[in-house]
N, C-alpha and C positions, 0 to 999 in steps of 0.2 A: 777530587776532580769532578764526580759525579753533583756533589753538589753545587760548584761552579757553574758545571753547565746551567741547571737548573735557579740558580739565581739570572746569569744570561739573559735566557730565555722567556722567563716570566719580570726577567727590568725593564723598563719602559723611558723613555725621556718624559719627564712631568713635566710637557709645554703643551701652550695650545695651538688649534691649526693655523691661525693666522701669524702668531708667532714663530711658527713652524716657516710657514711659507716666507715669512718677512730674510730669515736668518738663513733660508735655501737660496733666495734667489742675491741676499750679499755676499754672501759666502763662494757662487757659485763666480759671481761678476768678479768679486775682488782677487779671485783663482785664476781665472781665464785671463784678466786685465793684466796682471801681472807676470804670470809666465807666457802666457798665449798672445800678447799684446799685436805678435803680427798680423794675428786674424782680423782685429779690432783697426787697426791701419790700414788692412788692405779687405776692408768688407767693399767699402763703395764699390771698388775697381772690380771684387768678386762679381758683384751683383751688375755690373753696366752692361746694357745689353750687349755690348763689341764682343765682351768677355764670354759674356753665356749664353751667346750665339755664334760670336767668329772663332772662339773655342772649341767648341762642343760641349760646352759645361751644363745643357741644358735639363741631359738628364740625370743627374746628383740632385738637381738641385729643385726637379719632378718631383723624384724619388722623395725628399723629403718633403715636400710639400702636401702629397698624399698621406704621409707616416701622420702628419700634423693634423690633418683634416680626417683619418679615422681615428687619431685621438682624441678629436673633439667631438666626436661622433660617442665614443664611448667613456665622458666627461663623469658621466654617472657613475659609472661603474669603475674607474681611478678613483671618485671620487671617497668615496663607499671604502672602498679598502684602508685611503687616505685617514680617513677617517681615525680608526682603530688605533694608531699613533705605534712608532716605531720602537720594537725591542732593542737592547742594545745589541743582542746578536747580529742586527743589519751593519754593523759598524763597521767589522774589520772589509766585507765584501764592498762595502761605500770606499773606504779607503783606499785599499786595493786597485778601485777603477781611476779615481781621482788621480792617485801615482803612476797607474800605467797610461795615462793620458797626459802626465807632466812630463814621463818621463822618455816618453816615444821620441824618436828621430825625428827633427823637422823636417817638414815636409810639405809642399803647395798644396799637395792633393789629399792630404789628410786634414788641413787646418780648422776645417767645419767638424767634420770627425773625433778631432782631440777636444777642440772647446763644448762639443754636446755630450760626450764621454763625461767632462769632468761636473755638468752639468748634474747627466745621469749618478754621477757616485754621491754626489752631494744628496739628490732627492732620496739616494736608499738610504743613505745615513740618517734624514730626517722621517722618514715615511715607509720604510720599511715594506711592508704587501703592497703599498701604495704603487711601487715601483716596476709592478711583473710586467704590465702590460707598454708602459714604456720603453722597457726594457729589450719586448721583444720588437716593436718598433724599431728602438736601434738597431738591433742585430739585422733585420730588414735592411736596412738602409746601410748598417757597412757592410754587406754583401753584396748592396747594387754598388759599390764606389770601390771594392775593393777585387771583387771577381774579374773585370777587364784589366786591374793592373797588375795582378798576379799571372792570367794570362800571359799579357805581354813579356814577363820576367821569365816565366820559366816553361810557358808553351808556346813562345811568340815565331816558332818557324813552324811546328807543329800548324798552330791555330791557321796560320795563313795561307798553309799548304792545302787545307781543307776547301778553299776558296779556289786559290789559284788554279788546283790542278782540271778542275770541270771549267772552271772560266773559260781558260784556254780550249780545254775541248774543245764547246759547246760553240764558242766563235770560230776554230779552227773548223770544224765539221758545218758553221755557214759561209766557207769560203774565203773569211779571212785570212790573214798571213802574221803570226805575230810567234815572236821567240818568248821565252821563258828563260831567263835565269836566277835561279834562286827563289827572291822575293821581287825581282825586276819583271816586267813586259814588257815588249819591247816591237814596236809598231809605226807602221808607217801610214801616215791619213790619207786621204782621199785626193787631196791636193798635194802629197808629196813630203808633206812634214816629217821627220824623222822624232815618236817621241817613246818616253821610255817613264813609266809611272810603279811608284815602290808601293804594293802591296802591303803592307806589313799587317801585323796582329791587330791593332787598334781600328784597320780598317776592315778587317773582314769581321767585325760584329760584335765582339763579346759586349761591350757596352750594350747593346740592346739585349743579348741573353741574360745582362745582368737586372734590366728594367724589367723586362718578361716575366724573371721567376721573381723579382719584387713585388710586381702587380701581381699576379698568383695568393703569394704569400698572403698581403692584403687580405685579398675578397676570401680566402680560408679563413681568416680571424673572424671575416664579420660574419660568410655565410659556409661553414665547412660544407664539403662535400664529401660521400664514400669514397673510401679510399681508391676503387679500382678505377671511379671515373675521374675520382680529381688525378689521378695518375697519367692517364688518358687527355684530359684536359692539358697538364701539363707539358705530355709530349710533343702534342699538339702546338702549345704555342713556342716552344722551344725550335721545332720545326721551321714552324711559320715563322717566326723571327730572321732564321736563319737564311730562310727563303727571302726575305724582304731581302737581306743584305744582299745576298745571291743579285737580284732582280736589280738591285741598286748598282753595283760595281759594272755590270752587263751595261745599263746606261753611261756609265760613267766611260767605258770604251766608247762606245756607238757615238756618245756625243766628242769624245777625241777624234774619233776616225772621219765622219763625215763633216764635225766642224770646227775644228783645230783645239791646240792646246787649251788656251783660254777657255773654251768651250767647257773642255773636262774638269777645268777648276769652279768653272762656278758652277755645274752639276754636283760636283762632288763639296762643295759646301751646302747646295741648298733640297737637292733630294734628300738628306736624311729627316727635316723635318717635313715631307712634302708624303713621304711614304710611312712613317715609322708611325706618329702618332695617329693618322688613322689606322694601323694596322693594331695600333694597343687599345682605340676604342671597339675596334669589332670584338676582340680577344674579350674584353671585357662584358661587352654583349654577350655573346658566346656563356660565358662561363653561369652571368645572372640567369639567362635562358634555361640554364641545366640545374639551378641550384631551385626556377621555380616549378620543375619537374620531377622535384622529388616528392613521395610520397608524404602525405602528413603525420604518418608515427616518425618515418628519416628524420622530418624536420623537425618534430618535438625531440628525439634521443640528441641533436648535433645539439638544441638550447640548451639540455640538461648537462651534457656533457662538458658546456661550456660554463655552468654553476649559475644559469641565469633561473630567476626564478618562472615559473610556468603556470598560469594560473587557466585551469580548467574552465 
């Protein structure tokens, strides 16, 4: 057994990198085309803007687009590991992914998810260290797409009660007049309308908490911070996200109540991008602000730490 491993560990696939690459990316197409074939059908309609604007699908598909863009940021250093060419002990964990991404539940909201999965299992099988920092990319990225839906599933009266109950307050305590039940409000405008709007999980935020600690995540890869202020930083934008939604649901009354139904529907389509993405470029401010506030041994130990080389 001991020598097993030890054979494993020190076998290699005798290919080179372009052949490497050539046989990752058919390997990964003829996978995906095959079993995932719905993703491949329905990418156009993904990607129309009706979809990932009249949806809300704006931010998954954010979220990935950053993951992409500090991949290519750190091109070199994928590259570099790339390089070094894959033991076969990468196999069975390549494997692994490629099956738990064939073999997942279908699902709308995963279909990006499974086909970048089987992606990622393919690249460890070929590229082995190559694969770390992609790797954590993904984990990024299915935790902004997966944190709101689990939410919904199994904190989805919790989460919204969080909202609801100061909502009401906070309108109740300026005069207004509105019932609560459950997940319902229930309110009457300015002109008499009788209307009544469902609260639920989805609308009280987590999707932005899920953006929030993915952008975090991020700007830790590129520029860590000490733990007690990136902690700090954190709570911070966790807060403030929270607040946006807060800030947002309050218009979303105000424009029911003094200018009818209609009114509160197209607030509540078009405030989330009105407020949220400036709220993640300040966050972002914010954080670079602090990261160029550390002392120069801080930021030499966070390069070392991170295995980049440092030259005096």
């Amino acid at each position: 057994m001991k020598r097993l491993r030890i054979t494993l560990v020190s076998a290699s696939l005798n290919l080179g990198l372009s052949t490497r690459l050539e046989l990752w990316l058919i390997f990964s197409l003829v996978l995906s085309v095959i079993f995932l074939a719905e993703f491949w059908r329905n990418l156009p309609a993904m990607l129309s803007p009706g979809r990932v604007f009249g949806q809300y699908q704006a931010s998954p598909w954010g979220v990935l687009a950053l993951c992409f863009i500090v991949l290519w940021l750190k091109r070199q250093q994928v590259w570099s590991n790339m390089l070094r060419g894959p033991n076969l002990i990468f196999m069975p964990p390549g494997l692994a992914l490629v099956a738990g991404a064939l073999l997942m539940p279908s699902s709308p909201d995963y279909l990006t998810f499974q086909v970048l999965l089987v992606f990622l299992g393919v690249f460890v099988i070929f590229f082995g260290r190559g694969a770390r920092l992609p790797s954590l990319l993904f984990a990024i990225y299915g935790f902004a797409i997966s944190f709101p839906l689990a939410v919904q599933r199994f904190a989805g009266d919790v989460w919204s009660r969080a909202s609801i109950t100061p909502l009401t307050g906070l309108l109740t305590s300026l005069g207004f007049t509105l019932e609560n039940e459950g997940q319902w409000v229930h309110f009457t405008s300015f002109s008499g309308e009788p209307i009544s709007v469902a609260i639920t999980a989805a609308c009280a935020g987590p999707a932005g908490i899920g953006v929030i600690t993915a952008l975090f995540a991020l700007m830790m890869l590129d520029m860590p911070l000490p733990v007690r202020k990136a902690a700090g930083l954190l709570l911070f934008g966790l807060v403030g996200t929270w607040s946006q939604n807060f800030i947002r649901l309050v218009i979303l009354m105000l424009a029911g109540y003094y200018l009818g139904e209609p009114a509160l529907w197209t607030a509540h389509r078009w405030t989330i991008y009105l407020l949220f993405p400036p709220w993640y470029l300040l966050f972002a401010y914010i954080y670079f602000r602090q990261s160029r506030r550390l002392p120069p041994a801080t930021k030499v130990t966070a390069i070392v730490a991170r295995g980049v080389r440092v030259n005096e």
